[in-house]
C-alpha positions in Angstrom: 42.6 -48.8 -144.9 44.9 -46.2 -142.7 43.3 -47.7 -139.8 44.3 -50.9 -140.8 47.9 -50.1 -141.9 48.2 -48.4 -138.3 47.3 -50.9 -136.4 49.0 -53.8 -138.9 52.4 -51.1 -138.7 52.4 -51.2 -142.7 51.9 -48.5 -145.1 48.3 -47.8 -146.5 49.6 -49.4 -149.7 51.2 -52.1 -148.6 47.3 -52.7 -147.2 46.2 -52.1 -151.0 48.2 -54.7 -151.9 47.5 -57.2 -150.1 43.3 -56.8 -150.7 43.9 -56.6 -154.3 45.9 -59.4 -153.8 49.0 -58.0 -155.7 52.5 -59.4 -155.4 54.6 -57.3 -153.1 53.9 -58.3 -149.6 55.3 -61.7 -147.4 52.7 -64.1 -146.7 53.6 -63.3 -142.7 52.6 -59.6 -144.0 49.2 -60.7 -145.9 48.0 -62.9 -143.0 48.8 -59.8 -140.3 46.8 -57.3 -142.4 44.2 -59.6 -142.8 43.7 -60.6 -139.1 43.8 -56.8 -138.4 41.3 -56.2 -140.6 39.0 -59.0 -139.5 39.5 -57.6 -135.6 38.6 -53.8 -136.2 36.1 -55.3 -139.2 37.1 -53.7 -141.7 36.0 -55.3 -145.5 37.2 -53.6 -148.9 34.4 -51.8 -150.9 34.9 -53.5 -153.9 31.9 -51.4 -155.8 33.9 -48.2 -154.8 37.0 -49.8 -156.4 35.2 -50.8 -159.2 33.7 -47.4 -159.9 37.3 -46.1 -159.6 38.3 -47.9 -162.7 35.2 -47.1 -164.2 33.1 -49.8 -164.1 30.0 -51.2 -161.5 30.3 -55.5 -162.8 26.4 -54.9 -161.9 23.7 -56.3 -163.9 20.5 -54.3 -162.9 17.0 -56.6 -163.2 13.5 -55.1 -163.6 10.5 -57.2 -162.3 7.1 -57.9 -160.9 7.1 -58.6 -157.1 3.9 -60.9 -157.3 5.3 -62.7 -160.5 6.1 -66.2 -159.6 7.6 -66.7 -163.1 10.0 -63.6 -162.6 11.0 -64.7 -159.3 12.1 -68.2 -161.5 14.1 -65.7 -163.7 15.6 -63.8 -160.8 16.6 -67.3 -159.1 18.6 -68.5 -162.7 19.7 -65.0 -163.0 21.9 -65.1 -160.2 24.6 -68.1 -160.6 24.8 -67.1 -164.2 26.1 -63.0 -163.6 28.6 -64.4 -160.9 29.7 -67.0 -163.1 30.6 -64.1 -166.2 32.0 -61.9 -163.2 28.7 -59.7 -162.2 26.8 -59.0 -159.4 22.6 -58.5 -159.7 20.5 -55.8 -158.4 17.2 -55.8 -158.1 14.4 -53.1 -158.7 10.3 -53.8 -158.8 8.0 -52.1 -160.3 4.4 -52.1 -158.1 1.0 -50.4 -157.9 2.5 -46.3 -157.5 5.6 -47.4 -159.3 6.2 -47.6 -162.8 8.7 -49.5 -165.0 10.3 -46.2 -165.5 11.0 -45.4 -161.6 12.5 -48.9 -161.4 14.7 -48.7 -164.5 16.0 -45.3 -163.5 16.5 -46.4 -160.0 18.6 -49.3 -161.4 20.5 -46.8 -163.6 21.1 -44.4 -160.9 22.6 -47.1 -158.8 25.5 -47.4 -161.7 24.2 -50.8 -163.1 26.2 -51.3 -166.6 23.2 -52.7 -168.4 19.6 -53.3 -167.2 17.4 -56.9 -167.7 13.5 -55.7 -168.1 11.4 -58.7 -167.0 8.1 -58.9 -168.7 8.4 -55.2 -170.1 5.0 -53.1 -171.1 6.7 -50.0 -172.1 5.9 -48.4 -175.2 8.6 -50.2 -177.7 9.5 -45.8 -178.1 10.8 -46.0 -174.6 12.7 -48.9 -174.6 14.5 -48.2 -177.9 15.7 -44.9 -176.5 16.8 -47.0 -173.5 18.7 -48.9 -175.8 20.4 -46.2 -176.8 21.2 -45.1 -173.1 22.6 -48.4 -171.5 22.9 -51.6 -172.5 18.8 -53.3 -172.3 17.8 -57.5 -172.4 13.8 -57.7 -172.7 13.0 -61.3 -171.6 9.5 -62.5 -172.6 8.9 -59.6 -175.1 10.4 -59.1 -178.5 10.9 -55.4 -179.3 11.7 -55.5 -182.8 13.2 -52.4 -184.2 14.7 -50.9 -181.5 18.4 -51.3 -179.6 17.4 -53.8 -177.5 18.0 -57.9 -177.1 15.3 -60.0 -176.4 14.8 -63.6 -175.1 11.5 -65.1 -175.6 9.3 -68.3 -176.2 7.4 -69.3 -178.9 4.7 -68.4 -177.9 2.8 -70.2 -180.8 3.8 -73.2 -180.4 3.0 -73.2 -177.0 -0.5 -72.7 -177.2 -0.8 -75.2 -179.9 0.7 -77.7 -177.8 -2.3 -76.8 -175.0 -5.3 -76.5 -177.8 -3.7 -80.1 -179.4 -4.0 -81.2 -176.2 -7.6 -80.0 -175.1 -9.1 -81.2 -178.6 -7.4 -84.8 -178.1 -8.9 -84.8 -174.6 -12.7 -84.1 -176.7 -12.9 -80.5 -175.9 -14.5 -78.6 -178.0 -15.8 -75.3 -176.0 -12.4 -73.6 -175.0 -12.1 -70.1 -174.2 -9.5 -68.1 -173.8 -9.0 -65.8 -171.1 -6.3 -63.0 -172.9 -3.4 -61.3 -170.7 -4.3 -57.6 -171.9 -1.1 -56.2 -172.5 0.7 -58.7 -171.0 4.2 -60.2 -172.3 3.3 -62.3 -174.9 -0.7 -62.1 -174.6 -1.0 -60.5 -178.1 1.1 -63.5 -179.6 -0.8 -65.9 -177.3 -4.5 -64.6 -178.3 -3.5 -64.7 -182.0 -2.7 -68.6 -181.4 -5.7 -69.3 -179.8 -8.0 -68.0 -182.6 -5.6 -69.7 -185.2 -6.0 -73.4 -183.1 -10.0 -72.6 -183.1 -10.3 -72.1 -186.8 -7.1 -74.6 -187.5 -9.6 -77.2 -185.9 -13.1 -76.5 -187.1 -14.3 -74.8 -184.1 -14.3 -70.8 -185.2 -17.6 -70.5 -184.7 -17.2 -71.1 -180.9 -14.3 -68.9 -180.1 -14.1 -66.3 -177.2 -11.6 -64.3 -175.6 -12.3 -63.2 -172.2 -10.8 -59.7 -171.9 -7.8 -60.1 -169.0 -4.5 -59.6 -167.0 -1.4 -61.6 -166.2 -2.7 -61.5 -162.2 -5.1 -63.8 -160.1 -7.4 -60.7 -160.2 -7.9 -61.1 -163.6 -8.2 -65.2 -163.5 -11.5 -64.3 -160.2 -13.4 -61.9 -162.7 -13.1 -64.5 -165.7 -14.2 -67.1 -163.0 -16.9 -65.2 -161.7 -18.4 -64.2 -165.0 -18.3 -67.4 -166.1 -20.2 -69.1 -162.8 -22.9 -66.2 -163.6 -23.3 -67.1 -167.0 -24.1 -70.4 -165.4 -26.7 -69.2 -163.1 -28.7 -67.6 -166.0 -28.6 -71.0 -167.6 -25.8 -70.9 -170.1 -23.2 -73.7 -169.5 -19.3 -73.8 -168.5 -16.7 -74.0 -171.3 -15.3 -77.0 -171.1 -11.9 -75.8 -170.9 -10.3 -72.4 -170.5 -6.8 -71.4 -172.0 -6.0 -68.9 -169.3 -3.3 -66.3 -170.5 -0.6 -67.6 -168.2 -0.1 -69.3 -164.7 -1.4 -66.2 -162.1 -4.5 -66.3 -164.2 -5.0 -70.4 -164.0 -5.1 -70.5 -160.1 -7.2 -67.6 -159.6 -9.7 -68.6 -161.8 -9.1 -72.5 -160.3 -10.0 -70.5 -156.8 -12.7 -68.9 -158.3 -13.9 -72.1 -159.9 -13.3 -74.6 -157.0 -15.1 -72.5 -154.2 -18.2 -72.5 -156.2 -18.3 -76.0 -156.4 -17.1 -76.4 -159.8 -15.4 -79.6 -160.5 -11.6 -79.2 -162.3 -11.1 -81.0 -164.2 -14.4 -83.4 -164.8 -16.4 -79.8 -165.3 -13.6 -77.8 -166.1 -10.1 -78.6 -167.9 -8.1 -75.3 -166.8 -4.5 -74.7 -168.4 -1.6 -72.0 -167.6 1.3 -70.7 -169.2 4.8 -70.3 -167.6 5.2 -73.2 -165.2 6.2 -71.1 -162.6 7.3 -73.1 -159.7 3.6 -72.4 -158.1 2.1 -74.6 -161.0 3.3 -77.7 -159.1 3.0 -77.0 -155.2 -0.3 -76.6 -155.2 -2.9 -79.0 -153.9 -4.1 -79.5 -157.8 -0.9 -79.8 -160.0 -1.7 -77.1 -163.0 -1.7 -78.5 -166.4 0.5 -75.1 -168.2 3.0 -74.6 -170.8 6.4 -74.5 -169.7 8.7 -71.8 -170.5 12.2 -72.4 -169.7 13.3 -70.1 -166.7 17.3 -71.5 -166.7 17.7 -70.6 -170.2 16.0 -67.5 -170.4 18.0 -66.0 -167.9 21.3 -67.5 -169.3 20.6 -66.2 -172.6 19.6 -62.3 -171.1 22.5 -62.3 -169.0 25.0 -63.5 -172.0 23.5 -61.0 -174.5 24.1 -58.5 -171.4 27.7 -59.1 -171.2 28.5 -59.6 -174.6 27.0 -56.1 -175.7 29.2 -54.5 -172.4 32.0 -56.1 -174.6 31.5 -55.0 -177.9 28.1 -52.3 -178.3 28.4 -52.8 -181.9 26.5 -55.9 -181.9 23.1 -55.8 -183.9 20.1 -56.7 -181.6 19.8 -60.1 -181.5 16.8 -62.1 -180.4 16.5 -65.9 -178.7 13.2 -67.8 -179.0 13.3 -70.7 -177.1 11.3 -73.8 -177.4 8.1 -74.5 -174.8 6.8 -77.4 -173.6 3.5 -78.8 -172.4 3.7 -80.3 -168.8 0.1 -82.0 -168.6 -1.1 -82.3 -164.5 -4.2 -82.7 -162.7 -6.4 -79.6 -164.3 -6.7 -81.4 -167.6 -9.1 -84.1 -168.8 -11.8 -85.2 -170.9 -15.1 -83.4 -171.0 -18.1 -85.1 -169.1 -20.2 -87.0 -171.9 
């Protein structure tokens, strides 16, 4: 800013003025300083002034680099911070890097309140997180502790994919759980619910899983073994969410396996992946836009007044039927 003021022949605050955008200086003034600026290139750091009075206006967002469905969040995320005022940064966790490096990273970097994508942390954690900063879990519900959470229900979605599969005639479905996923636990409970809710207990099976293609190869290649000793393919598979569904499509397709006249497959998350793919996934859509307007409002709003109770959103999903869904083979 002194270089600017020298070379404009104003004072360094007469230069303040004019990038805060204060009254006190002509437009002839304002339009000099800001052509001297633009020639030595010079921009205001608007974080430093910001951390002058205090405050950052930066929304830190934990997520999963490989997660299509975060990088939905991420994209909604955006347009709604700038509207309220606030800028995003970013932080991922990865194989060598925990949720905790990321969350720390994004607190060290002076965000005011932090959104956890898909968290795993023991609920311990995240309630004495709470308690630090300002914390939105999107996709888990944390009850008991001082956080926010934004979620579907995940119920009702899976009913509306086992409704679906029983209409189409299915009758052997499996399930191929998320482990400790977001929502798995929730998810698996619904599965074994839609099983007995519709006669068919007796055949129910969860494959043990992950929210990751690895997960959706090994159910894929366990079940094409099975095969090869002589036991059939389900029918249909419920896989835990979307990642899952096109590895195990993979998995399924190279062996030969015909999706869906041998195999219904369907996902969870409609992750923008579900429908660019050569075979459009049947999955259960979870609404990305409003999920991230909700985490960034509950953000905000708790900046605004932290004597807010936790509060909790649970959205409604919906099933978006595609090409990986059909009746069984008679």
């Amino acid at each position: 800013m002194a270089d600017v003021a020298a070379e404009a022949g104003v004072s360094r605050a007469l230069v303040s003025i004019v990038f805060r955008d204060q009254p006190g200086a002509s437009r002839a003034t304002r339009d000099r300083v800001l052509r001297v600026a633009d020639e030595i290139g010079y921009r205001p750091d608007n974080a430093a002034r910001l951390l002058a009075r205090g405050r950052s206006r930066t929304l830190g967002v934990m997520l999963t680099v490989h997660n299509a469905f975060h990088a939905d969040l991420v994209t909604a995320i955006h347009p709604e911070a700038e509207r309220l005022g606030y800028d995003v940064l970013l932080a991922a966790t990865a194989q060598g890097r925990g949720e905790s490096q990321a969350i720390e990273s994004l607190i060290g970097h002076r965000c005011e309140a932090v959104i956890l994508l898909g968290p795993d942390s023991p609920a311990a954690d995240l309630d004495a997180l709470g308690r630090r900063t300002v914390a939105v879990s999107v996709g888990r519900r944390v009850p008991g502790t001082r956080v926010d959470s934004v979620q579907t229900s995940e119920g009702k979605g899976v009913r509306q994919a086992m409704d679906h599969l029983v209409a189409l005639g299915h009758r052997h479905i499996v399930h191929i759980d998320g482990g400790r996923g977001p929502g798995s636990a929730e998810r698996r409970r619904a599965y074994r619910a839609a099983m007995r809710r519709h006669g068919l207990a007796a055949g129910t099976r969860v494959i043990p899983g992950a929210h990751t293609e690895e997960s959706g190869f090994a159910a894929g290649h366990l079940l094409l073994a099975e095969r090869d000793r002589g036991h059939p393919l389900p029918t249909a598979v419920l896989a835990g969410n979307d990642r899952c569904a096109m590895g195990l499509l993979m998995t399924l397709t190279r062996a030969g396996a015909d999706v869906p006249g041998e195999v219904s497959v369907v996902g969870y998350d409609d992750s923008h992946l579900s429908h660019v793919m050569p075979v459009g996934l049947t999955t259960v859509r979870q609404d990305a836009v409003s999920m991230a307007r909700y985490a960034v409002r509950f953000a905000v709003e708790r900046l605004e007044d932290d004597a807010l109770e936790p509060r909790k959103a649970v959205l409604d999903p919906k099933l978006v039927v595609r090409d990986t869904s059909a009746p069984p083979r008679s």
